[in-house]
PLY file of the C-alpha trace (Angstrom):
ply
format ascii 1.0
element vertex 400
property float x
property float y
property float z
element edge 399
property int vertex1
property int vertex2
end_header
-24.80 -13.00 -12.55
-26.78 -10.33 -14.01
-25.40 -8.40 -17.33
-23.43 -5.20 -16.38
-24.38 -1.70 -17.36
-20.37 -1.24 -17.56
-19.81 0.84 -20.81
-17.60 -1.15 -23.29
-16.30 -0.28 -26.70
-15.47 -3.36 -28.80
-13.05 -2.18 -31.91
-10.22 -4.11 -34.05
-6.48 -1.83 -34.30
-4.08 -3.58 -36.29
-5.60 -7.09 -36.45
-6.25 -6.65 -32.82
-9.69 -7.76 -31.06
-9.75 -4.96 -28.35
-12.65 -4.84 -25.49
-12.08 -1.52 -23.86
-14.57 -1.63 -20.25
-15.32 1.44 -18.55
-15.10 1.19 -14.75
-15.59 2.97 -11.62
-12.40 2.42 -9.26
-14.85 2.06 -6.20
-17.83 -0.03 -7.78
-18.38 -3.70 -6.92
-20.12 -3.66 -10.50
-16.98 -3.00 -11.76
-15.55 -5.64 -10.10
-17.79 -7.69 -11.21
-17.69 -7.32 -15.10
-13.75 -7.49 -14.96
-13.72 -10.34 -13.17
-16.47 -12.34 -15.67
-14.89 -11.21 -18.94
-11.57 -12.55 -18.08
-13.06 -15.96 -16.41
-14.87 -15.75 -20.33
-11.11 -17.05 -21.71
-11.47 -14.90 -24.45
-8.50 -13.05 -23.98
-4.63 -13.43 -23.77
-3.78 -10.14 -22.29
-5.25 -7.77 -19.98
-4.31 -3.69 -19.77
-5.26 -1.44 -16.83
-5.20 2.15 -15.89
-2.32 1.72 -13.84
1.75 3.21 -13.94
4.69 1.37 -12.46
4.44 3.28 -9.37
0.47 2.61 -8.75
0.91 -0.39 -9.46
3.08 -1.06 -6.76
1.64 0.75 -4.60
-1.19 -1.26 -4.98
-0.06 -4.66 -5.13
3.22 -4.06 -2.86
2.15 -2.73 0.86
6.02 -2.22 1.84
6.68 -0.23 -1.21
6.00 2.78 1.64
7.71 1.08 3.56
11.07 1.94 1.24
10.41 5.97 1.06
13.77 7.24 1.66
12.52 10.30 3.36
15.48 11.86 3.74
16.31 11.67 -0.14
12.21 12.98 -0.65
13.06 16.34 1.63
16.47 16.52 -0.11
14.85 16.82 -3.52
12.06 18.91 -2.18
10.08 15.80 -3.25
7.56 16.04 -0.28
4.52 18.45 -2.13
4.36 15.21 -4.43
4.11 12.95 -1.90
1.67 14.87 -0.01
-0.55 15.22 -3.29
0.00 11.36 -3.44
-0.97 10.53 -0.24
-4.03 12.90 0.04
-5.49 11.59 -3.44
-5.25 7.92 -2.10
-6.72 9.39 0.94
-9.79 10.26 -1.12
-10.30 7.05 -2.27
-9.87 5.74 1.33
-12.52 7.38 2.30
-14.98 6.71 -0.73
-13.81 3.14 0.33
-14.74 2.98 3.70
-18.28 4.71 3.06
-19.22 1.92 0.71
-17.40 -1.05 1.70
-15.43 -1.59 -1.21
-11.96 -1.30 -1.64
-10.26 1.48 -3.49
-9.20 0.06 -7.17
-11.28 -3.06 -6.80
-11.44 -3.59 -10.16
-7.83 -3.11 -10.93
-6.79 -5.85 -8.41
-9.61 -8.56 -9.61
-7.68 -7.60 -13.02
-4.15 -8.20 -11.87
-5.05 -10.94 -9.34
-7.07 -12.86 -12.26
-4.26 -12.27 -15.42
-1.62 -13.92 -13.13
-3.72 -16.63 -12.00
-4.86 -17.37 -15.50
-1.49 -16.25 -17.21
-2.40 -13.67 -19.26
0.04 -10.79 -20.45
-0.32 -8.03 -18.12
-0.03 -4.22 -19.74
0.86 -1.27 -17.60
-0.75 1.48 -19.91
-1.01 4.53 -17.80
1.33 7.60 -17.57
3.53 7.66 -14.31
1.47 9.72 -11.57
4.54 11.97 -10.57
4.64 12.55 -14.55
0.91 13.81 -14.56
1.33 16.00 -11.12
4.41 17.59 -12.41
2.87 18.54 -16.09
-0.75 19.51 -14.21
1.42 22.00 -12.12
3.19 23.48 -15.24
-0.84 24.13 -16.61
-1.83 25.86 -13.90
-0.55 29.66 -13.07
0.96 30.01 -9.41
-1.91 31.26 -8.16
-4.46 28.61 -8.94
-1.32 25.93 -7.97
-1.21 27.03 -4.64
-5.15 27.15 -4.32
-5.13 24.04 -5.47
-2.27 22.90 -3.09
-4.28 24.86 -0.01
-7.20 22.62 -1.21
-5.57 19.34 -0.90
-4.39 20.23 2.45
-7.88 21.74 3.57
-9.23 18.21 2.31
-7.42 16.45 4.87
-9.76 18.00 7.85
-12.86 17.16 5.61
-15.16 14.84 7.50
-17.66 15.21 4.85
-19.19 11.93 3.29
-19.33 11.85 -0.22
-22.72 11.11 -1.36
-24.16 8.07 -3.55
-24.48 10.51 -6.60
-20.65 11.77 -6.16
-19.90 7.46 -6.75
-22.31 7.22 -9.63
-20.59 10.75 -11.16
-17.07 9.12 -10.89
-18.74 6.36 -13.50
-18.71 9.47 -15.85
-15.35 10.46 -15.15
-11.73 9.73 -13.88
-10.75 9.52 -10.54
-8.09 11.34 -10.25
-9.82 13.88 -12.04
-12.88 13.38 -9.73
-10.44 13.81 -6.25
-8.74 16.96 -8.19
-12.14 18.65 -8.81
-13.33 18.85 -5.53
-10.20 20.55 -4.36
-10.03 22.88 -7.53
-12.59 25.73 -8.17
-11.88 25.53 -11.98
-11.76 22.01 -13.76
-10.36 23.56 -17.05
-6.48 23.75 -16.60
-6.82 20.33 -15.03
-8.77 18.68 -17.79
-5.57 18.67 -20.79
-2.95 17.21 -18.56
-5.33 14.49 -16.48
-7.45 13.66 -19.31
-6.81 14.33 -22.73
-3.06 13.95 -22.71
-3.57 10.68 -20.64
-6.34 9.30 -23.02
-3.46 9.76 -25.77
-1.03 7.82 -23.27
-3.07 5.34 -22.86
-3.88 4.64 -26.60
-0.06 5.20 -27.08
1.17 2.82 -24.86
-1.10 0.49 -25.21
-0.29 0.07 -29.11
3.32 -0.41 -27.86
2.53 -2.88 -25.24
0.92 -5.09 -27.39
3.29 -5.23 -30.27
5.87 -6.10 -27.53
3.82 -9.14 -26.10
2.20 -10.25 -29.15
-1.24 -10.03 -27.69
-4.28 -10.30 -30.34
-7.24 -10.61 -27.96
-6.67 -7.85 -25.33
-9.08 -6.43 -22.39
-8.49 -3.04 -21.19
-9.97 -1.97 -17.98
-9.99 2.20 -17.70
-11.92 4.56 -16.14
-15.17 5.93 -17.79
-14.01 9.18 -18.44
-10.99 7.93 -20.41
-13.82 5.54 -22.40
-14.49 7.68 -25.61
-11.25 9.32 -25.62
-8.78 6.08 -25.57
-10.56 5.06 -28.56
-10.76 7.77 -30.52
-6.78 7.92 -29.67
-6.63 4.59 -30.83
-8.24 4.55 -34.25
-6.02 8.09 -34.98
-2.73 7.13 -33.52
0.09 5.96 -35.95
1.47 2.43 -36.00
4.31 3.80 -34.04
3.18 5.74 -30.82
7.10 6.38 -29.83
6.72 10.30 -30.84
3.35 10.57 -29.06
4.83 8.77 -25.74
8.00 10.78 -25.17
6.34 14.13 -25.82
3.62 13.12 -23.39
6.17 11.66 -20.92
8.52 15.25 -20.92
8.66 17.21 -17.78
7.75 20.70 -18.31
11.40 22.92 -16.83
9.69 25.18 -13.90
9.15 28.54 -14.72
11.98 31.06 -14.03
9.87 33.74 -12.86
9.24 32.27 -9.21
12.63 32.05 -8.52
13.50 35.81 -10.72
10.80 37.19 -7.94
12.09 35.45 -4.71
15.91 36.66 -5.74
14.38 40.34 -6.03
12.43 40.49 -2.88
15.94 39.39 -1.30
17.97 41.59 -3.40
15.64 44.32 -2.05
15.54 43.28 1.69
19.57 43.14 1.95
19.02 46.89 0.20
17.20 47.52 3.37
19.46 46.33 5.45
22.20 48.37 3.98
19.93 51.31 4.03
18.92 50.66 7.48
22.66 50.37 8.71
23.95 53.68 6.55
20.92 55.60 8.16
22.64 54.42 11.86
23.37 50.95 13.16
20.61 51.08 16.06
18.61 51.43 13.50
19.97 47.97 11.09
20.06 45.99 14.10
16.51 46.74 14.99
15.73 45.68 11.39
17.46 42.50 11.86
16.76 41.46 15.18
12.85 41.85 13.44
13.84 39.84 10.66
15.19 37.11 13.22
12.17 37.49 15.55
9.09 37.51 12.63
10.70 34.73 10.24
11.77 32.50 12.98
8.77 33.13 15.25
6.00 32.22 11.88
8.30 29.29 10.91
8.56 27.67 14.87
4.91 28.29 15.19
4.10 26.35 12.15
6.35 23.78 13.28
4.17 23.62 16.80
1.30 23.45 15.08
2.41 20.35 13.10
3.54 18.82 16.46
7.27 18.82 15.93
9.82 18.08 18.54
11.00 20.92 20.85
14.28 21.07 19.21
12.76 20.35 15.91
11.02 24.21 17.00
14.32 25.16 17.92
15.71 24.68 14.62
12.86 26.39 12.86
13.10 29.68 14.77
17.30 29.51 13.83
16.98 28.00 10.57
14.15 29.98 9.55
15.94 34.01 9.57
18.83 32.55 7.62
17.05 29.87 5.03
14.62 33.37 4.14
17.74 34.90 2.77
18.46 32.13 0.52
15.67 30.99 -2.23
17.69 27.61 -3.01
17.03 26.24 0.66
13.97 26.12 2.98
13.08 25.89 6.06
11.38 22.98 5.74
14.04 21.49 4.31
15.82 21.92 7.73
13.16 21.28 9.86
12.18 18.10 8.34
15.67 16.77 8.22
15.67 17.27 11.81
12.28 15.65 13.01
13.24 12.77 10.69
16.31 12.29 12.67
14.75 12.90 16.00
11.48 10.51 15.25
12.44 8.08 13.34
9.67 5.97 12.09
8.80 3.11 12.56
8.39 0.02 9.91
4.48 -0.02 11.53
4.00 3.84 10.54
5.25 3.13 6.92
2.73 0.13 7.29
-0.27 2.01 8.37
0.61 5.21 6.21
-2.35 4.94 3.72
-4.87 4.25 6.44
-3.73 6.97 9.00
-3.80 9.64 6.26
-7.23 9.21 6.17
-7.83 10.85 8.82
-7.10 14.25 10.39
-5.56 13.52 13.07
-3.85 10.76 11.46
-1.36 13.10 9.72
-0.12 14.37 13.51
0.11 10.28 14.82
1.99 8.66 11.98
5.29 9.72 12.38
5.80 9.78 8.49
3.17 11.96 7.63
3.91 14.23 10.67
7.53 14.73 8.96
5.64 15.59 5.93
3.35 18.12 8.15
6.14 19.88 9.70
7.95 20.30 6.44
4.63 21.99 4.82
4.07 24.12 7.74
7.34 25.20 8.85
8.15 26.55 5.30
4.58 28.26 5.64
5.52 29.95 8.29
8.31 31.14 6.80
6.81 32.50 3.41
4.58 34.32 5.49
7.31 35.71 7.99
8.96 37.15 4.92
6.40 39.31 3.71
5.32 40.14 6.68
9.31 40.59 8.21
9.22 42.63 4.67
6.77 45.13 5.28
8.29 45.45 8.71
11.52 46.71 7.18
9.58 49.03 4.94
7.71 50.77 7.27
10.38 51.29 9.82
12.90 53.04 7.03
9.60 55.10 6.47
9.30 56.22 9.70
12.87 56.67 10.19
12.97 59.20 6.85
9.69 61.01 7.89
0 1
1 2
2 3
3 4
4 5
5 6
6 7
7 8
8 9
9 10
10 11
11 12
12 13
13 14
14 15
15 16
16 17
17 18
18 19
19 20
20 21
21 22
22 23
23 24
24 25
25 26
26 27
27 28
28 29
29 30
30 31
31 32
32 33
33 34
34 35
35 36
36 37
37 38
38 39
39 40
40 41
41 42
42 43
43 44
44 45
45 46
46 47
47 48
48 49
49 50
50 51
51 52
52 53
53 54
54 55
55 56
56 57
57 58
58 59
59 60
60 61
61 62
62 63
63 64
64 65
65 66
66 67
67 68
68 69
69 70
70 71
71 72
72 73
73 74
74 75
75 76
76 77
77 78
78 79
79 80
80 81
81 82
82 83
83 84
84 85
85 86
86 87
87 88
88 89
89 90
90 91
91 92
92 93
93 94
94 95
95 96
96 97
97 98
98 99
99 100
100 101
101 102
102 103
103 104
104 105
105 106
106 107
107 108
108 109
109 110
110 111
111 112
112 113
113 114
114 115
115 116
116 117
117 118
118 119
119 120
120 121
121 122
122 123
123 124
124 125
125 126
126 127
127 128
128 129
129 130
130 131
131 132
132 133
133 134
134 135
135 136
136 137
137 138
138 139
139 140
140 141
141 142
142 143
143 144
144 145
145 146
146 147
147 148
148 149
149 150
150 151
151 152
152 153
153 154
154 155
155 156
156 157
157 158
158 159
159 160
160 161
161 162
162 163
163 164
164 165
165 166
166 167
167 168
168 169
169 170
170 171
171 172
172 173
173 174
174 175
175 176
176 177
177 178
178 179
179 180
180 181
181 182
182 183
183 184
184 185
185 186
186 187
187 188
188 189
189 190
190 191
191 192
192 193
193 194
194 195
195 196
196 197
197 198
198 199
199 200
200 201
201 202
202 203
203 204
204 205
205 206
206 207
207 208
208 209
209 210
210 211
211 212
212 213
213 214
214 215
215 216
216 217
217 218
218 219
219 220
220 221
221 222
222 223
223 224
224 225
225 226
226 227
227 228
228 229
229 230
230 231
231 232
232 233
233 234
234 235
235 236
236 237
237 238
238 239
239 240
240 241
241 242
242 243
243 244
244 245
245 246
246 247
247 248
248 249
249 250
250 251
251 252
252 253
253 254
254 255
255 256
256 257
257 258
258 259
259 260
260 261
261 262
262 263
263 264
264 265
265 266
266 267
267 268
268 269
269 270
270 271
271 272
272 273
273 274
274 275
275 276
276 277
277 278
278 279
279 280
280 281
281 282
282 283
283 284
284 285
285 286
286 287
287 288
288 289
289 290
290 291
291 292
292 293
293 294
294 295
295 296
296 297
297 298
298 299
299 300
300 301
301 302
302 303
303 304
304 305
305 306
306 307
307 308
308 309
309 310
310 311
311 312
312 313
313 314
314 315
315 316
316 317
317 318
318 319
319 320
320 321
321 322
322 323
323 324
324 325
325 326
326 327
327 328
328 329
329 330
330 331
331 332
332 333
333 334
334 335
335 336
336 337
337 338
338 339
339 340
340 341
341 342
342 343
343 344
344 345
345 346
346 347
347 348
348 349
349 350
350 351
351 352
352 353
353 354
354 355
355 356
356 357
357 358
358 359
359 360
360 361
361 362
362 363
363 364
364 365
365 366
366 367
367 368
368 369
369 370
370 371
371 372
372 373
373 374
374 375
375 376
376 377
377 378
378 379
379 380
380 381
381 382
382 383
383 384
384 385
385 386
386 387
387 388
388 389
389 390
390 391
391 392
392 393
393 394
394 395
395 396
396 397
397 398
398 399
């Protein structure tokens, strides 16, 4: 086998012999080096670039399978999962361009330390972790462009070229997916980068004072090359501190939810207004409210494919879940296709693969719950602004 061009550091922390390898998650070269540096036997552990939940994910097919989707719209759960499912999407794709599979690397790595019994370290920072704190960098603006890009990157049919496969050498790949759905890579770079090369380096010290290990190969991406080690050779002996401040979940800022209370506070004033002026009057700007908030939120729920009633329940659910910033429609109308489609143990099966596609968000029964969530409570947003300005301009023209 010819030598790799795989960058590798080669460094000693603690007394421990550390080969850090730089990898691509959809190169066969990749692949390749991992799989003769452990066959060398000159280790007794191997880390990877992987959380508890990617890991199963990756190793586990029927972990989908065991989604409680019920419990995901319940905790209004499903943006993350969408995020989820459109990132492994990417790789899907990158993986069936150029025939290799999507964390090749990673899986000669796991499949190898088991067969060889080598301590296996988890070293990387739970995804849902990373999504929540890259949210919390990014002003509501820029986190719903970046939202409306993931979604827009589900009708993509583009093919990513050779050079975007080499670039993804020089960089993450989460980072990589992120940036083509983001227009700046700035806010994004702290929370999927730095702060995770710190993780990394964190846990990593942690993991192997709790095995023992003293020969250890660590498979990461590229990107995280430089940055792990630096991390490493600056870190103190013990990374606790650095791992729970890295691990906290930013609270959500108050000022969404101060905004959506006022724009309520000040539609119920029109109401009130509306009904003191003369009651033909409120009831026209209710029956408006009814017929612009339930008419957006049913025909996002069309578009997404829902069942008739599952429509239904959007055009009742919709007037009344407006006036309430704790609940959404989505919440509603999801609940309801779940109930009225159940899926089946083959859509949780072919999840990853159907997401793919375009229109395999609209034939997978799980992802089409997902679908009609998103667009249902789109629909509704927009029926409240636009229900909104309804009320305004009707008091207007009734005090002209």
């Amino acid at each position: 086998m010819a030598d790799s061009t795989e960058p590798r550091r080669d460094l000693v922390i603690d007394g421990v012999e550390l080969t850090l390898l730089g990898t691509a998650h959809v190169s066969r070269a990749s692949a390749d080096q991992v799989r003769k540096l452990i066959q060398s036997g000159d280790y007794d552990s191997v880390a990877v670039e992987l959380c508890r939940s990617r890991f199963n994910a990756l190793m586990d097919p029927r972990t989908l399978a065991q989604m409680d989707l019920f419990s995901v719209i319940r905790q209004n759960r499903v943006y993350m999962v969408v995020a989820n499912l459109v990132l492994a999407a990417y790789q899907q794709r990158l993986a069936d361009q150029f025939g290799i599979e999507p964390g090749a690397e990673q899986r000669t790595a796991l499949r190898l330390a088991k067969d060889q019994d080598l301590h296996l370290l988890l070293v990387d920072r739970e995804i849902g972790i990373t999504l929540k704190r890259i949210s919390a960098n990014l002003g509501w603006w820029k986190r719903y462009g970046l939202f409306a890009g993931l979604l827009t990157a589900m009708i993509s049919s583009d093919e990513v070229t050779e050079e975007d496969v080499e670039r993804l050498k020089e960089g993450d790949v989460l980072e990589t997916a992120f940036a083509e759905f983001a227009a700046d890579r700035r806010d994004l770079y702290i929370p999927l980068i730095e702060e995770r090369d710190r993780y990394m380096a964190a846990r990593l010290k942690r993991e192997i004072a709790r095995v023992g290990a003293k020969r250890v190969l660590v498979v990461i991406g590229a990107g995280h090359l430089k940055g792990v080690t630096e991390a490493l050779e600056h870190l103190p002996s013990a990374p606790s501190a650095v791992l729970s401040e890295l691990e906290q979940v930013p609270p959500p800022s108050r000022w969404p939810t101060l905004f959506a209370w006022t724009v309520l506070l000040l539609i119920l004033a029109g109401f009130g207004y509306g009904f003191a002026v003369s009651p033909e009057l409120g009831l026209d700007l209710l029956i408006g409210w009814v017929l612009i908030t339930g008419g957006l939120s049913a025909l996002g729920t069309l578009l997404a494919a829902g069942h008739p009633l599952t429509i239904l329940s959007a055009f009742l659910a919709a007037p009344l879940t407006t006036l309430n910033p704790a609940i959404g429609a989505g919440m509603i109308t999801g609940a309801v296709e779940l109930y009225l489609r159940k899926p089946s143990v083959g859509d949780f099966s072919r999840l990853r693969a159907d997401v793919s596609t375009w229109t395999g968000w609209w034939r997978n029964r799980v992802s089409r719950v997902l679908v009609v969530f998103v667009l249902s409570s789109l629909g509704a947003g927009i029926g409240t602004y636009v229900a909104g300005f309804h009320i305004v301009e009707r008091l207007l023209q009734a005090g002209a």
